[in-house]
C-alpha positions in Angstrom: 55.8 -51.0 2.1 57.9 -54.1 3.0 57.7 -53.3 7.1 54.1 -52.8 6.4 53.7 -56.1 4.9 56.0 -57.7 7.5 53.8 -56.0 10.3 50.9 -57.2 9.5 52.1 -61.0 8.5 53.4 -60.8 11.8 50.4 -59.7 13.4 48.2 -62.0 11.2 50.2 -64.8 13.0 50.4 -64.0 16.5 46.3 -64.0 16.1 46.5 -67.1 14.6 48.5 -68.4 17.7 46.2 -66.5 20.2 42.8 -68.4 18.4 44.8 -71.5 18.9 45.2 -71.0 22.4 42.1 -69.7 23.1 40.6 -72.8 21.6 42.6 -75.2 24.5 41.5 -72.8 27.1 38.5 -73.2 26.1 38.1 -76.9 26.1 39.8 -77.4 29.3 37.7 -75.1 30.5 34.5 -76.5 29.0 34.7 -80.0 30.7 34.7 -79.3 34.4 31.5 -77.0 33.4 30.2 -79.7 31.1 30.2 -81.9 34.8 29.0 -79.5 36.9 25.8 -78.8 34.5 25.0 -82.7 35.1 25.8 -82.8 38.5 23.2 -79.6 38.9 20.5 -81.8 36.2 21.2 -85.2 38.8 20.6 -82.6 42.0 17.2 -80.8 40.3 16.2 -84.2 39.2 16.4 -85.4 42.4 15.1 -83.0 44.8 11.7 -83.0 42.1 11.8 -86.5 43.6 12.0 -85.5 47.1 9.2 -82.4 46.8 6.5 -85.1 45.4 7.4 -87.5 48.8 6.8 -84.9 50.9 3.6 -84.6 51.3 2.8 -88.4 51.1 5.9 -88.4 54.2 3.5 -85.6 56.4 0.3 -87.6 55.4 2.1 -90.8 57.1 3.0 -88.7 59.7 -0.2 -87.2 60.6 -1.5 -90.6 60.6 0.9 -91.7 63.4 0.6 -88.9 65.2 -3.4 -89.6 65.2 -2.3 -93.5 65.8 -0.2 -92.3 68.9 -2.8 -90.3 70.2 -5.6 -92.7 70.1 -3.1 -95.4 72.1 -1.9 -92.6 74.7 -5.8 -91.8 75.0 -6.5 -95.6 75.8 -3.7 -95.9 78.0 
């Protein structure tokens, strides 16, 4: 009964030191992602930012384009 009782105090503290270090792998781990999960929020934030420009950037542009035409027709 006593090498039972050793056995499993044993075991009941080698899980206790594997939590532990699971914990610290996990929060070293969890930063770096923690970044990259704003740096991905800054990108989609900005490219919404860039999809609504586009069309008013075409609309200028097919404006010039007629501009251009009308002074290459005249000249």
């Amino acid at each position: 009964m006593d090498l039972i009782l050793k056995t499993i105090t044993e075991f009941r503290e080698e899980m206790r030191e594997f939590r532990i270090e699971t914990r610290k792998t996990l929060a070293e781990h969890s930063h770096p992602l923690n970044v990259i999960e704003a740096t991905i929020a800054s990108l989609k934030a900005d490219v919404g930012v860039l999809l609504n420009s586009v069309p008013v950037i075409d609309e200028r542009r097919d404006n010039l384009e007629a501009r251009v035409a009308a002074l290459e027709a005249r000249g």
